[in-house]
Phi, psi and omega in degrees: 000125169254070169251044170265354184244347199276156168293333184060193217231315187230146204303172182295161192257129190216169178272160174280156193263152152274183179169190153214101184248349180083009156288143184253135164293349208219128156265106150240113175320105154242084193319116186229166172196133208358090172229065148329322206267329181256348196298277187011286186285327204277330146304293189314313193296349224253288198317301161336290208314304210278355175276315180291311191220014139250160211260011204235169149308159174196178179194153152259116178245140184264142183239101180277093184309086200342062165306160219224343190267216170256032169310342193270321189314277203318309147331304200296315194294317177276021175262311171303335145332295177234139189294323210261050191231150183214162196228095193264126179265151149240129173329291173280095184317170189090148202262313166318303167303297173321311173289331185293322168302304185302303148358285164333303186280353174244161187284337175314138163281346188222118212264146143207179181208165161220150162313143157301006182248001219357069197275333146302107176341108168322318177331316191304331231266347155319286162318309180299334204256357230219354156252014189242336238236289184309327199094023167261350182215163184249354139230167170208150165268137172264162161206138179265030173243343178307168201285308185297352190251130203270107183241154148202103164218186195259201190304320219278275163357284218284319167304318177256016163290313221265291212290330169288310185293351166276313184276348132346276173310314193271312169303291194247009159062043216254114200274343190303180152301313219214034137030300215238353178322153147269063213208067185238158169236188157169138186266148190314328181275346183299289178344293180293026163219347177273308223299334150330312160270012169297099173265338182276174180233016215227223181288329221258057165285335165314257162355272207302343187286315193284315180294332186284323180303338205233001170262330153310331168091017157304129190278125185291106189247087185300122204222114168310134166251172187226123200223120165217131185318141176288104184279355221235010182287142193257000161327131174243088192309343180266342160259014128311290150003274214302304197309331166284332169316302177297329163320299166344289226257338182301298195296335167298290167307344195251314146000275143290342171274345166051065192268308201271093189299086175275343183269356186279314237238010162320144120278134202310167163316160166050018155310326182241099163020294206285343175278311200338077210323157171222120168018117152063346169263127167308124177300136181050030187274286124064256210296290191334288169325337186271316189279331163305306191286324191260354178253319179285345186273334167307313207262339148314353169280299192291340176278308175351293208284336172306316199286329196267319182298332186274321199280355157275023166240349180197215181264192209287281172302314151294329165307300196297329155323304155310296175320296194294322156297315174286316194270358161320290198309295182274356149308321134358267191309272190323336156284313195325311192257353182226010186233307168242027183046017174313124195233154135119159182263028169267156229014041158282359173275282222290334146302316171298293161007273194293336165297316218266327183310270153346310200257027145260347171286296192302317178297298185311342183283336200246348152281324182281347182276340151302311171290325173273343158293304170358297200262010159270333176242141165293317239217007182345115202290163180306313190277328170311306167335298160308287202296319160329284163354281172307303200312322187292323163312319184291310206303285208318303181324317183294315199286346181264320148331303229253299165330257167352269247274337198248352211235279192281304179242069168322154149300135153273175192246093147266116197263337202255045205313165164203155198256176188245133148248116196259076178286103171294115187218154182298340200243297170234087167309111192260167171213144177207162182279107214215161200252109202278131179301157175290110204274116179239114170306145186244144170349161149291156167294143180282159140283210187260063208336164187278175192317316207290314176332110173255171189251178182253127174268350174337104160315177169265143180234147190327300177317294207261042186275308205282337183242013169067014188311328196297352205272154176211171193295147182274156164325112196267145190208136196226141207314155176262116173255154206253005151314343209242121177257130169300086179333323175279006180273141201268356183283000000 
């Protein structure tokens, strides 16, 4: 992945404004599958919180996983009820499908969701929504691993929460905490370009969202919460288990296969302080060197062991030949892919081409540094031999970096920005390039209407999910004065 060259997909990151456009700043999702007995209070309470202390519209949506008792009555009723409350049905079960439809389908800029059970202290949910609110981060998470975080539950849970967010961390090198909270934000424009590349639809949608997110170089925004376990949760862990494994591996495998235009969903150069060009220094010249040093000191061991293994079947100058062609190739790959970030299988014959290129510069140095040891010695020693080697090794390593860096994997030039389209399938996921809509600003955003103020209660409908009318240019959005008050707020 390269970003420091990709054009990316989304705009610099800003605070949202105040204003009164009739927009609700914050959509929170709440995903059910028969909870006839908890949707209720967990509305009335979530609703009270955001009336009492948030300072922005909002809407709550019950997102109905095709329950089957009476939750569509109970929804249906609170929707008729509370203005800022909407009522989405669904066919089809999962929590994946759900945030991604509803998700899809809304005007917020700042999309979240919670369990229906409300097992995170509510307190949280400000802090969460309030660095996606600012412009400093593009999604946030609550967690219940953090240092700072009051949790209670019991031995079972807690072990296979921790033994997962570990097989995370060790598999897919996944730096968040907390996986699996049900306490996620994310702002809407980040949204309309990950989730398309989002495939489950299920528990482990979270994970894949987060992981594509944070290899992308979307900033993660982490918030401790005080959590206490559901006893009465209708989760079923060991198939949840396997199904997030099989997740695990998928995302893994598309991963290492570099499947994933992970470079269309940058936020542009220089979003981040650490991107800021600096005088006379080459973008990404840093890392590229730290990822050179660390695949030539591998491939050098690897070549070591090859030189040594070849050299009992035969002489000197075949061994080292040998050696130096098997470990060339994947010295290739392995920069191609962790050093300058080349993902995906295109020019890979014609860089391996120009590596064996390289790595014929690199055989004359380490061949002519053998010959001339030869004719200094008749009889040479083994570890001399090696120490030749090493040596021969360093010059070429440098003259190949130079190579590489100038040669096999130029900076591009993308001039062109382009978007991600995602044809979405359960099994295989495709992907093409299509030419990013033009960024048209839009009104400011409201503050939190007064009580008396209703809202249109019309739902969302299914059409315009499927033909995308809902969609519109994202908000050009400007600073918050924390002075600016609603005249009608009686508060």
């Amino acid at each position: 992945m390269r970003t420091d060259s990709s054009p990316g997909t989304l705009p610099a990151r800003e605070h949202l404004p105040a204003g009164d456009a009739g927009t609700p700043v914050l959509d929170v999702v709440i995903p059910v599958y028969n909870e006839e007995k908890d949707l209720q209070p967990c509305v009335l309470r979530l609703h009270d919180h955001l009336k009492r202390t948030f300072p922005y519209a909002f809407r709550i949506t019950i997102a109905d996983n095709a329950s089957t008792d009476t939750t569509p009555m109970v929804a249906s009723r609170l929707e008729s009820e509370i203005a800022e409350v909407r009522n989405f049905r669904l066919e089809q079960k999962g929590r994946g499908r759900a945030l991604r439809t509803v998700w899809s389908a809304s005007d917020a800029p700042i999309l979240a969701y919670m369990d229906v059970d409300l097992s995170t202290d509510l307190n949280a949910l400000l802090p969460l929504v309030a660095p996606l609110i600012s412009g400093h981060s593009d999604l946030a998470i609550g967690s219940r691993l953090a240092r700072s975080s009051r949790v209670v539950r019991g031995p079972k849970r807690e072990f296979i929460s921790r033994t997962y967010n570990l097989i995370l961390r060790g598999s897919l090198q996944a730096r968040f905490s907390d996986a699996q909270c049900g306490f996620k934000a994310i702002r809407r424009d980040v949204a309309q370009v990950l989730l398309p590349l989002v495939e489950d639809t299920g528990w482990f949608f979270d994970t894949e969202m987060l992981v594509i997110a944070e290899r992308a170089g979307l900033r993660i925004h982490e918030v401790p919460v005080d959590w206490v376990d559901d006893p009465n949760s209708t989760v079923h862990i060991v198939k949840t288990a396997t199904e997030d494994l099989k997740g695990v591996w998928r995302v893994g495998k598309a991963l290492a296969t570099g499947s994933l235009p992970l470079d269309r969903i940058t936020r542009p150069f220089g979003d981040d302080p650490r991107d800021r060009e600096i005088q006379d220094v080459p973008k990404g010249l840093a890392r590229q060197l730290v990822g050179f040093c660390v695949v030539g000191g591998l491939s050098t061991l690897f070549y070591l062991v090859l030189y040594s293994l070849f050299r009992q079947f035969g002489g000197s100058q075949l061994a080292n030949a040998l050696a130096l062609l098997v470990s060339a190739v994947a010295n290739t790959a392995a920069n191609r892919r962790l050093t300058f970030g080349v993902r995906g299988r295109g020019g890979a014959v014609r860089h391996q081409a120009q590596g064996l290129v390289v790595f014929g510069i690199g055989l004359a140095l380490t061949s002519g540094s053998l010959a001339a040891l030869n004719a200094a010695t008749s009889d040479p020693a083994h570890s001399t031999e090696l120490a030749v080697l090493i040596a021969a090794n360093l010059a070429a390593t440098v003259l190949r970096f130079l190579l590489f860096r100038a040669w096999v994997f130029p900076e591009r030039d993308d001039s062109r920005p382009s978007t991600v389209v995602a044809a979405h399938t359960p099994s295989s996921p495709t992907y093409m390039t299509a030419p990013l809509p033009q960024y048209q600003p839009q009104p400011p955003l409201p503050q939190r209407p007064a009580a008396h103020r209703g809202h249109d209660t019309t739902p969302f409908r299914a059409g315009e999910v499927a033909d995308r009318s809902w969609e519109d240019a994202t908000m050009h959005l400007q600073p918050v004065r924390p002075t600016d008050t609603d005249p009608r707020d009686a508060r």
